[in-house]
N, C-alpha and C positions, 0 to 999 in steps of 0.2 A: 642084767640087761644093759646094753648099751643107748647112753645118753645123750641123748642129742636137742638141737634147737631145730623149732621148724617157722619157715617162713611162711607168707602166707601174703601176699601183696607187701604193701610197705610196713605189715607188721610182724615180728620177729616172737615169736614164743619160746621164752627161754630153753625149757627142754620138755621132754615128751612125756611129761606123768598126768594128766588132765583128770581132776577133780569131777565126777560126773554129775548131772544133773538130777537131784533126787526130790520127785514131790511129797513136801512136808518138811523134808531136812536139807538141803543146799539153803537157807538163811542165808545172810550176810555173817554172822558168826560163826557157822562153821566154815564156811569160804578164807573169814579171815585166819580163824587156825590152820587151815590146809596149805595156806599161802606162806603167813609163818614157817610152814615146814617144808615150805620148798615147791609147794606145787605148780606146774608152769602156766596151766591155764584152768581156769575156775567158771563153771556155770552155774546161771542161774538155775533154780527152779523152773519146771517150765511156764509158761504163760501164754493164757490165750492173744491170738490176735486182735478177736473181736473184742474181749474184753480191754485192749487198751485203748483200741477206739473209742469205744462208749463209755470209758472212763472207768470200769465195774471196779469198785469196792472191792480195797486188798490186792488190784495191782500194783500199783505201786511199790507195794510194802515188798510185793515178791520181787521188784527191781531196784531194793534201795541196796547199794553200796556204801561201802566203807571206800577207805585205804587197804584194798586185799590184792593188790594184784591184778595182771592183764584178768579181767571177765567177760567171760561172752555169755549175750542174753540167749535163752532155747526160746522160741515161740511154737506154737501151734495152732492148726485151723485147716480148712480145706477148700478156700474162696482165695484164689492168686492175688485177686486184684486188692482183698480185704488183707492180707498177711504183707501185701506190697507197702499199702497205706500206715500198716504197723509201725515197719522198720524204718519211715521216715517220717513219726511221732516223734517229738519232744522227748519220751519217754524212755526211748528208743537210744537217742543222739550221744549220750554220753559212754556205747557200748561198739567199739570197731566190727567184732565179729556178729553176724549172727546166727545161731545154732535152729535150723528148723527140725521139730519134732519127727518121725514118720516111724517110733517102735513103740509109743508108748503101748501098754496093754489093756488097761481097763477100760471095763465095759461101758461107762460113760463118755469117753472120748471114744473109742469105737462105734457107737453108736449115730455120733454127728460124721461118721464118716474122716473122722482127725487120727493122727498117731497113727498106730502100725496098718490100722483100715486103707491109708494111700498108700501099701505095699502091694493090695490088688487092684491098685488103679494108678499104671506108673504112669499112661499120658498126662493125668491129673497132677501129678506129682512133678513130671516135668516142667509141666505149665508153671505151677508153682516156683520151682527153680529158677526158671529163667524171669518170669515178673520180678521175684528179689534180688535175683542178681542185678536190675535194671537201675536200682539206688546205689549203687556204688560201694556199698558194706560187701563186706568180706561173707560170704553163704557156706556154713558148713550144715552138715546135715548126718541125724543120726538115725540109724537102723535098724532091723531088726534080719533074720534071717532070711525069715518068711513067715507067713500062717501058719501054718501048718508044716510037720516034718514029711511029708511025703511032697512037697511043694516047695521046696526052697530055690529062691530065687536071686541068691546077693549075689553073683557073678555080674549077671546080666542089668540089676535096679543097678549097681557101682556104677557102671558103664554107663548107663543112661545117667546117672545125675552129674559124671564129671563131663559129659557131654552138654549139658544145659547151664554148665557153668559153677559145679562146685568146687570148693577150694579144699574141703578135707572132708571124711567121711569116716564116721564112728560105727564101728559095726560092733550090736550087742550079742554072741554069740549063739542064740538061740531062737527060738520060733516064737512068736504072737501066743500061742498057747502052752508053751510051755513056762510064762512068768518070767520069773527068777530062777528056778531049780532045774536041773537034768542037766548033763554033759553038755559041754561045751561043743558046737563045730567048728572047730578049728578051722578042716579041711575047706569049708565056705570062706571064712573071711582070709586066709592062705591063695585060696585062688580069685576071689575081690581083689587080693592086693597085687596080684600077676595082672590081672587084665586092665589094671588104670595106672595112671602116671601119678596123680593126686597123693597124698599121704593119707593112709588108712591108721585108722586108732582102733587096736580091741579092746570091748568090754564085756565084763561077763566072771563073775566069783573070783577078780582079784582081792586076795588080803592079808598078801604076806610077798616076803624076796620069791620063796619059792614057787608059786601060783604067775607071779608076774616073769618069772624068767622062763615059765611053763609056757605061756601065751603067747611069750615073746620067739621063741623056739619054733616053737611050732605052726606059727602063722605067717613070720616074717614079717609082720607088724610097723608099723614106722613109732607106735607109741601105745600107751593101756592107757584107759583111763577105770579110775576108782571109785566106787560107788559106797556101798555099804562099807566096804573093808577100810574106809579111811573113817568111818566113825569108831567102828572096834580100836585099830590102831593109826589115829593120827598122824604119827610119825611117819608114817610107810613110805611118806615122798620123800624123805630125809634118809629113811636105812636105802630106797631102792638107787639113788646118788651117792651113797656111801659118805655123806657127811656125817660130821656125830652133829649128836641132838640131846638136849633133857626133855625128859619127857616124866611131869608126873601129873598121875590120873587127879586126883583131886585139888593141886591147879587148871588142867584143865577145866574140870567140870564148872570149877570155879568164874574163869576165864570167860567161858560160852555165855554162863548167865549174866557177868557183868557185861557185858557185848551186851545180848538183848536187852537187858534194863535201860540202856540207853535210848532207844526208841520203843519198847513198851512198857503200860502197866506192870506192877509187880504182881500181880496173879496173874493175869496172862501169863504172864514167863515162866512162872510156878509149875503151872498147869500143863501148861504146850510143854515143857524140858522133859515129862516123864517120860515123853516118845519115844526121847536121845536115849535115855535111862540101859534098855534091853542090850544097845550098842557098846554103847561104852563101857559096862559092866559084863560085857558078853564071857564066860569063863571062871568068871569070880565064882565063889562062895560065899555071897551074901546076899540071902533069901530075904532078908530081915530089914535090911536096906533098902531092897526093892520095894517091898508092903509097904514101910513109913512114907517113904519117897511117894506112893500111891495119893498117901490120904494128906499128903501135906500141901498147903494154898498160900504160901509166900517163901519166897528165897530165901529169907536168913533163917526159916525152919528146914531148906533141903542144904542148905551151908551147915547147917546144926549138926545135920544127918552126916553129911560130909567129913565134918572132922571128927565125929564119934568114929567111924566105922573104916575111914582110906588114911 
């Protein structure tokens, strides 16, 4: 795929590989690895609005930074004026871009009417755009297809959000109900990217050169951004710039958890890693590794595991 920087008001993003925002795993640690390998722009986790307002326990923690690279915060919510009040929080101030939600899937952000829910309610969603546009940060916003495959509508939401003032727009290649899994439409986010001037980013089952130069092909793209696939393979932002890289999995894994031991408990870190576990070992033959990895409640027992078995 061809590699590019993209601008964005007076801020420059190195090039077009974008770490995606994943709830439970975009951490500051794994941010900081993606960034190590290259990646040009790095999001948070997502975060509510409301919760930074009213302070809720464990925001923060989803917006603490390292040294990893240009990062933009995702927020979400469905109250203009409450998601406006966010992005000119404290909390907020140390992040240029910020990324508003509109594809999450689950049924609990669905339910408050947040995430891919403001995909059937785009004057809502405008409204929204333009309140955050009105603090002076950078508004990028990410998508989903539509609801439903008999329903898709990202031609037309593009247009309306670079009309209210967006500055880039992520399209996740598929519908509100179909998750993660099914074919990619290509042909949607292909003709999103004809009908606005904005730089469009696909996402959607990149995780590998092949997959990313598939998306890139076929959609006309201005950039991918990486979800899942950059936990399986780390490196991906580094082979997809054709830089060389070392890449070894049990430095990694190593790596991740000394990162988090830095700001948490060591059973927290313990416990919360075995998430990472499925990803990062995705392919391997070791069954055996998984189990222990299961029942073990401090680091230097999944370090143990680590150099027995990688």
């Amino acid at each position: 795929m061809d590699i590019k920087s993209i601008k964005l008001g007076d801020v420059t993003i190195k090039n077009n590989l974008f770490l995606a925002p994943m709830a439970g795993f975009t951490d500051f640690a794994l941010r900081k690895i993606a960034s190590d390998y290259g990646a040009g722009l790095l999001v948070t986790e997502l975060v509510s609005a409301k919760g930074i307002i009213y302070k809720a326990k464990g925001t923060k923690d989803l917006l603490h930074t390292v040294d990893d690279g240009l990062t933009s915060a995702q927020i979400f919510g469905s109250d203009p004026v409450c998601m406006k009040e966010a992005i000119l929080s404290e909390d907020l101030a140390p992040f240029p871009i910020i990324d508003i939600n509109m594809g999450c899937p689950v049924p609990k952000i669905i339910k408050n009417g947040e995430g891919s829910a403001l995909l059937a309610k785009p004057d809502l969603a405008e409204k929204i755009v333009k309140e955050c546009v009105k603090t002076g940060k950078i508004i990028t916003v990410k998508i989903r297809t539509g609801l439903k495959q008999d329903n898709l509508i990202t031609e037309e939401f593009c247009k309306m959000l670079e009309g209210a003032g967006a500055s880039l727009i992520t399209i996740h290649g598929r519908t509100r109900e179909m998750y993660y899994s099914g074919d990619i439409f290509f042909d949607e986010i292909k003709k999103a990217k004809k009908a606005v001037k904005i730089p469009i980013i696909a996402n959607g089952s990149i995780v590998s050169k092949e997959t990313a130069d598939e998306m890139m092909e076929k959609t006309g793209a201005d950039g991918v951004m990486i979800g899942r696939g950059a936990m399986i393979r780390p490196y991906i932002f580094s082979q997809l710039q054709g830089i060389e890289y070392d890449f070894n999995l049990k430095e990694t894994l190593i790596k991740h958890l000394d990162l988090l031991l830095t700001k948490y408990p060591d059973k927290r870190v313990a416990i919360n890693f075995r998430k990472f576990l499925p990803y990062y070992l995705k392919g391997m033959n070791v069954k055996e590794l998984r189990v222990k990895a299961n029942m073990t409640e401090t680091t230097s027992e999944l370090k143990e595991l680590f150099n027995e078995y990688l």
